[in-house]
N, C-alpha and C positions, 0 to 999 in steps of 0.2 A: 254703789254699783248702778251703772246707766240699765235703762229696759233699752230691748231691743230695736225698738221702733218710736220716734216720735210722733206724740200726740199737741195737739192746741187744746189748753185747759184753759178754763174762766174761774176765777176767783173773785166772788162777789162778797167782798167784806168790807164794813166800815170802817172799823178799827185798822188804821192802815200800820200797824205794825205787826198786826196778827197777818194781813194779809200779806206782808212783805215776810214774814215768815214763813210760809205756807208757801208762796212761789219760789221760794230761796228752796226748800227742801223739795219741791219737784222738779225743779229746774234739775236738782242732784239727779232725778232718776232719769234724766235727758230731754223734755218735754216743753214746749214752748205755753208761758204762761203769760196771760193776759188778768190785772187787778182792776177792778172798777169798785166805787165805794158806797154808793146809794141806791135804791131798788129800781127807781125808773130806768136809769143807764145798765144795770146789770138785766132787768128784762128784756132790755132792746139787745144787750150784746148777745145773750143766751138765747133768742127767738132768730136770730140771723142764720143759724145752721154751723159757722163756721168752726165750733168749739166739738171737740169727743167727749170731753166730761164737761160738767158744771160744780164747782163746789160753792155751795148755796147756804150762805146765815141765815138763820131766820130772825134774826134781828134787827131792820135795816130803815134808815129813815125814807119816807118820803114811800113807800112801799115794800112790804114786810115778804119775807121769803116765800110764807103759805101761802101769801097772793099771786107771786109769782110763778111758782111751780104749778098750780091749778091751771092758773095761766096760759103757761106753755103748753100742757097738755091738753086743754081746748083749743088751742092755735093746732094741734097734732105736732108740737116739736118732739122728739121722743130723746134727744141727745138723753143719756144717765145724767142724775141729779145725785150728789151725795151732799145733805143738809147738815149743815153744824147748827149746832143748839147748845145755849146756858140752861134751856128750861130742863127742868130734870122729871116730871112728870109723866107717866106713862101716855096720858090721853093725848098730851104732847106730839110726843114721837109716833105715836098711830097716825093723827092726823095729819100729819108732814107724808105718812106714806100712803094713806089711802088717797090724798091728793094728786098723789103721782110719783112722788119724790123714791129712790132705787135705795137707798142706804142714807146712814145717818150716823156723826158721831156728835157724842154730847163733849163741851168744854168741861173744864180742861183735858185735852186728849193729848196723849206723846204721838210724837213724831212718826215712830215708827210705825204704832196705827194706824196714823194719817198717810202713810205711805204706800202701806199693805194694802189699806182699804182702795185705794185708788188704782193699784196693783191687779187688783179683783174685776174692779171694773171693768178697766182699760182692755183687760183679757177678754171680758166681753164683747165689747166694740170690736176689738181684732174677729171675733168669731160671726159680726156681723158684717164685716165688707163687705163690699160689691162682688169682690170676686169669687168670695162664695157663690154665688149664684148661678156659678159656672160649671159648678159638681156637686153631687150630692151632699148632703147634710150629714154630718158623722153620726155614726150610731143610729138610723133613723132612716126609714122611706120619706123621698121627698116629696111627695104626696099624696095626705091622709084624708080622704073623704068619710065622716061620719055622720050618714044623713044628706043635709043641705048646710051641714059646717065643712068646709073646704082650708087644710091646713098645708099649706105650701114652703115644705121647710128648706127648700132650697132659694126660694126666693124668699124668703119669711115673711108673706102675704098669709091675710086670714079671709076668708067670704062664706058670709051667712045667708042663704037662700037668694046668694046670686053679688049682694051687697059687701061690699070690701068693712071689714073691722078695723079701725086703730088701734094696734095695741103698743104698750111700753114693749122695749127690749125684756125684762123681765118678766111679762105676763105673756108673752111670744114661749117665752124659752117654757115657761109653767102651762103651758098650754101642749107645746109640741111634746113635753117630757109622758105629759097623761095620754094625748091621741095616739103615741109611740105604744104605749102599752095598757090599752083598755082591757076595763075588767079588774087589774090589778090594784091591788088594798097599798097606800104608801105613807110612813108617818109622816111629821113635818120635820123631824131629823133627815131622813131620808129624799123629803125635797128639798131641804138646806143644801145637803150634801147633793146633789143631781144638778139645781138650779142655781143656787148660790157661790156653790164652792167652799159651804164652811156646816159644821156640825154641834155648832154654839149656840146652846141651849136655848141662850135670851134674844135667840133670832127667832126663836118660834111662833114668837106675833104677826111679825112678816110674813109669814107662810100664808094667816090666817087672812092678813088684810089682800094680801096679793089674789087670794079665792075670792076675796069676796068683791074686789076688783075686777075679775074674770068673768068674772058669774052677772055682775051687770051691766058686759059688753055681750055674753053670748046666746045668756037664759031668759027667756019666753018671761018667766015668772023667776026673779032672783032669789024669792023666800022660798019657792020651790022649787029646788033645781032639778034638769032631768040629765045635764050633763058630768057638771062635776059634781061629784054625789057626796054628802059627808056617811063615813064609816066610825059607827059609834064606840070609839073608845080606842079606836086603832088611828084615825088620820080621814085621807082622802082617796076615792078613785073614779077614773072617768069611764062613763058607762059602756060598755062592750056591745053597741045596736050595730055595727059593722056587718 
């Protein structure tokens, strides 16, 4: 079944049968794909702007995925990154996303995971065009002043006493979900479900790294936050100073 809309994806893998696999099955969901097989050429392709997703190995000669993804993100490229991994380690897969990186599946994954996941994404980027910015933000004021944090969800701009934030698309959206409803206690199922789109339990670490992600673009002091506040035993919520 084609999506509705095509996207230009990067596939950055060495193994050029995995990656001819990989664009063979999105090509199916209608989406123009680009393979590159070594990390210098896949960071140049991926920092050019022209791609909606990146799917990103991290295993790659000449320069390795975590290098690249960090990368990008100090360049400000913010396209979604979804990281494939043989490594099966927790500490792993945390640090592929506290570097930046939006989603992650480990090898060997099926197809239709790979599809889904990208599915996910993709709905993202839709939620973030340009045109959006032409009307309001669903479900949401589009513009939440709290303090000298200034969260502008129609154009999905952030500024901190005056000064513009970078954030990822996903730390935008985790950000807008808590200034929409300060005060409010949320577990990280519940910001699965709100931010992610999913309620899958072993997505829970995400939640965790994406806070603490947050918290050291927005908070004064990151070990002690005055914004997003951790609630003991229940999750997260962002403080009610409005």
């Amino acid at each position: 079944m084609l999506d509705s809309m095509e996207r230009r994806i990067l596939v950055v893998e060495d193994q050029r049968d995995i990656a001819e696999l990989i664009a063979m099955h999105l090509r199916d969901l209608g989406h123009r794909i680009d393979c590159v097989h070594d990390g210098a050429a896949g960071y140049e392709a991926a920092r050019s702007g022209r791609y909606d997703l990146v799917v990103l190995d991290v295993m790659l000669p000449g320069r390795d995925g975590l290098d690249i993804v960090r990368a990008l993100r100090i360049d400000k490229v913010t396209t979604p990154v979804l990281m494939l991994t043989a490594r099966s380690t927790e500490l792993d897969r945390v640090l592929g996303l506290e570097l930046g990186a939006d989603d992650y599946l480990t090898k060997p994954f099926s197809i239709p995971e790979l599809q889904a996941r990208v599915r996910a994404m993709l709905r993202r980027v839709d939620m973030h065009a340009p045109a959006a910015a032409d009307a309001p933000s669903p479900g949401g004021a589009e513009r939440i002043e709290v303090g000298d944090l200034v969260v502008d969800c129609a154009r999905r701009e952030v500024r901190l006493a005056g000064q513009p934030i970078a954030l990822t698309a996903k730390e935008f959206d985790l950000l807008a979900h808590f200034a929409r409803h300060p005060g409010r206690a949320f577990t990280r199922i519940q910001l699965l479900d709100a931010v992610w789109g999913t309620t899958f339990e072993g997505y829970e670490h995400t939640v965790n790294t994406h806070i603490n992600r947050l918290r050291a673009k927005i908070e004064a002091d990151p070990a002690n936050p005055r914004r997003v506040l951790t609630v003991r035993g229940v999750g997260y919520r962002f403080a009610d100073s409005r």
